[in-house]
MILUM-493783 format. One record per residue (C-alpha): x, y, z; residue in three letters. Coordinates in steps of 0.001 Angstrom, whole numbers, plus 524288, in hexadecimal, padded with zeros to 5 digits. Layout:
XYZALA...
END
This chain:
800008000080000UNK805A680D517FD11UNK809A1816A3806EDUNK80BBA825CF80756UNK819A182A2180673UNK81D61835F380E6CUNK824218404880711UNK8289584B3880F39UNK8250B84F9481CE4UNK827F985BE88261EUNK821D3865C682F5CUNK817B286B8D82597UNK8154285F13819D8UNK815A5851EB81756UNK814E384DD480AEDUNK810C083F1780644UNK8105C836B07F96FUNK8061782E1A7F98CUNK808838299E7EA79UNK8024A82C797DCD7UNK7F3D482AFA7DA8BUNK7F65681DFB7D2E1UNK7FCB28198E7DFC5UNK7EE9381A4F7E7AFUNK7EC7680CE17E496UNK7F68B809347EF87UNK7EEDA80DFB7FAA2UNK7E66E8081F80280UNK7DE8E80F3E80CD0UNK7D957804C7818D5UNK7CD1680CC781EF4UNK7CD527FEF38288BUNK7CB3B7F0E18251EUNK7BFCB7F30481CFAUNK7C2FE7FCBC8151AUNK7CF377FED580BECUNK7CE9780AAB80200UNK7D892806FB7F6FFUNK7DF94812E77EF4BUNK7DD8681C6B7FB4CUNK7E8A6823538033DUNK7E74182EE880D75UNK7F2938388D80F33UNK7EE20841FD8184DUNK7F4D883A8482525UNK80010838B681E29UNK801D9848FE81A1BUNK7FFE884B4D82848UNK7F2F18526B823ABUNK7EB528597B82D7DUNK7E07985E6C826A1UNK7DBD18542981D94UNK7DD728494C81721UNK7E0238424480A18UNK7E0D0836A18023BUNK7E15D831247F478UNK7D95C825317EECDUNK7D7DD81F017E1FEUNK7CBF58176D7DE83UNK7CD9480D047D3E9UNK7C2C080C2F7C850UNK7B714806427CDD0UNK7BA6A80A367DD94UNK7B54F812A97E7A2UNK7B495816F47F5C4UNK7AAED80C5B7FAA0UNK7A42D814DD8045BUNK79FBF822A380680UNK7A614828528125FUNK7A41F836CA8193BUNK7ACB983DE1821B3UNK7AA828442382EB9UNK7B1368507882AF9UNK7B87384F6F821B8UNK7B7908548D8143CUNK7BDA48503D80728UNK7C48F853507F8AAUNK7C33F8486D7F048UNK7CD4184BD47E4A9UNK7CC8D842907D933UNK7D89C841AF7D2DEUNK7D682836877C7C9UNK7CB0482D307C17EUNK7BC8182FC97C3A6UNK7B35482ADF7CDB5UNK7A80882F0C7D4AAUNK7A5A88340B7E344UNK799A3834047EB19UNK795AB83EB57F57BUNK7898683A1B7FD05UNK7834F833A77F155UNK7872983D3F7E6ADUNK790E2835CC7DB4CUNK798D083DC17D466UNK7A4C383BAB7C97AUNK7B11783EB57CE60UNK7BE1C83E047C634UNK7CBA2844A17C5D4UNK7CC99854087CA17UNK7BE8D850AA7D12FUNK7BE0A854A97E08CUNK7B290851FA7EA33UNK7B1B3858847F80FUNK7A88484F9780140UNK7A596855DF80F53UNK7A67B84CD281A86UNK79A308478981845UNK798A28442280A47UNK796868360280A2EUNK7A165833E37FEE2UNK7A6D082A5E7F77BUNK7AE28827177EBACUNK7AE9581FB17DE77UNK7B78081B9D7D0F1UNK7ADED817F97C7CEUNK7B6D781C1F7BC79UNK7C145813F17B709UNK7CDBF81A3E7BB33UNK7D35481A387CA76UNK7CCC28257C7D24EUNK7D68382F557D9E7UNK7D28B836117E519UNK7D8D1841147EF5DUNK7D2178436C7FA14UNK7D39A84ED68045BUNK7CCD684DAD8124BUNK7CA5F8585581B45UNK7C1F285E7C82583UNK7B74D8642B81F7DUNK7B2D9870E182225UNK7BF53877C082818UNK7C3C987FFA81BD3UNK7C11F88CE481C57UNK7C2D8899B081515UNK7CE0189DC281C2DUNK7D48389143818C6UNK7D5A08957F80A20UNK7DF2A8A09F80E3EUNK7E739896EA81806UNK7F3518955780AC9UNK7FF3D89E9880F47UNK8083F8A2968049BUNK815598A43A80A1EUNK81F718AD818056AUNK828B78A2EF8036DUNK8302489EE67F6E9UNK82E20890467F451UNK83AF58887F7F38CUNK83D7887C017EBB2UNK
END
């Protein structure tokens, strides 16, 4: 089973390879005994993240989630990255292929589908919903700093 490789790591960053799309294949994600989600891989534990979360899955021709599933406060990006599919949000189907991206609040009942004939890619970014605010567009600083290579 594949693993992520750390790259680099100090105060401020770590930074983390976790292979090319075509390497998805390699991961297994074990839920428990029951239930084993092939071609999935979270990174946000292994970044150190503190705000969210992550992970990358690929769903063969013909495969899909299994279940619908809700969160308790949690909201999330679903980036599609390659093939076409289609995604549910409590009851409503819709197409979804590459450059498509669904937000679901916590409790859309969601799930997801490849019903196309090409391997499904997926990002998907977790977070608390409801905390951004308009004062968090301005939080960028631009330093006065020359960048160095």
């Amino acid at each position: 089973m594949k693993q992520i490789e750390q790259i680099a790591e100090a105060t401020n960053f770590k930074a983390i390879n976790m292979g090319r799309m075509s390497d998805l294949n390699e991961y297994v994600l074990e839920l428990g005994p029951e239930v084993k989600i092939p071609g999935k891989v979270f990174g946000g534990a292994a970044l150190g993240a503190t705000g969210g979360e992550f992970s990358r899955q690929v769903f063969q021709p013909g495969t899909e989630t299994g279940f619908l599933h809700t969160h308790k406060v949690h909201e999330e990006l679903y980036f599609f990255l390659g093939g076409k599919g289609e995604f549910q949000v409590d009851g409503q189907v819709f197409p979804v292929e590459e450059g498509s991206v669904v937000r679901v609040a916590p409790n859309g009942k969601r799930s997801v589908r490849n019903n196309g004939t090409e391997p499904l890619v997926m990002l998907c970014v977790q977070y608390r919903g409801n905390t951004f605010t308009e004062e968090d567009t301005t939080d960028g600083v631009i330093l006065n700093e020359p960048v160095k290579w």
